[in-house]
C-alpha positions in Angstrom: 0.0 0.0 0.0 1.2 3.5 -1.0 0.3 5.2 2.0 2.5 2.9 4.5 5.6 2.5 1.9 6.4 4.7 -1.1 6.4 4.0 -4.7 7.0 5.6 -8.1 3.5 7.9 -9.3 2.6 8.6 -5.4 2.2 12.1 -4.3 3.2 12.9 -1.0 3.8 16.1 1.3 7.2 16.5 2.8 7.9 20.0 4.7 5.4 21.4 3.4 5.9 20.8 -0.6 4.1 18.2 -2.7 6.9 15.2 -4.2 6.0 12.8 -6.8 7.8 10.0 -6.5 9.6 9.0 -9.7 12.2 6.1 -8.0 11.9 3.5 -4.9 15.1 1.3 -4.9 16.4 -0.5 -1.6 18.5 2.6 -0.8 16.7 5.4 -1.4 13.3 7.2 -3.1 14.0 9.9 -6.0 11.0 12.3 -6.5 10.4 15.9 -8.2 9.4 18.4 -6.3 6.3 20.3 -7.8 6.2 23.8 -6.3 10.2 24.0 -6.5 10.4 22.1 -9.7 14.1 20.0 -8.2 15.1 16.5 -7.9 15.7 15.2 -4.5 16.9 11.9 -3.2 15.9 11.5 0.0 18.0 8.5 1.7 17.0 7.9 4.8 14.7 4.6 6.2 11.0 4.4 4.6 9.5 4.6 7.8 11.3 8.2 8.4 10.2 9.3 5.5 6.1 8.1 6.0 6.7 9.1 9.9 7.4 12.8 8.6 5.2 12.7 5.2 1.8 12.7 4.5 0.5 10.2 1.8 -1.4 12.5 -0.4 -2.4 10.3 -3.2 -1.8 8.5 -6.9 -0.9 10.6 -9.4 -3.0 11.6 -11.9 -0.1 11.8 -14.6 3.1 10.5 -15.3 6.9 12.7 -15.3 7.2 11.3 -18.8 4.1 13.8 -19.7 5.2 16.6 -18.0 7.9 16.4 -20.6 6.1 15.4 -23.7 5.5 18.2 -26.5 3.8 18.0 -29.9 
């Protein structure tokens, strides 16, 4: 489930910015932040990261679209 471990396409609110998680390995969770528009790798424990987060939801698009043009 999403909300208790992350994984790529959740949203989630981390210090008060939305993330969209774009990579969950062993080590660590890659995501984009939306309002600052960075990469970040956060790699600290899962549970530190959902202990201070708060699940937000699925995402209703992918990265690859945000970079799509026609």
């Amino acid at each position: 489930m999403s909300a208790e471990k992350p994984e790529v396409g959740d949203v989630w609110e981390f210090g008060g910015l939305h993330y969209h998680v774009i990579d969950v390995n062993e080590k660590e969770i890659v995501f984009v932040c939306a309002e600052g528009k960075f990469i970040e790798t956060y790699y600290d424990s899962f549970e530190d990261f959902v202990d201070r987060s708060t699940y937000i939801g699925k995402s209703k698009a992918s990265v690859n679209q945000l970079f799509e043009v026609e």
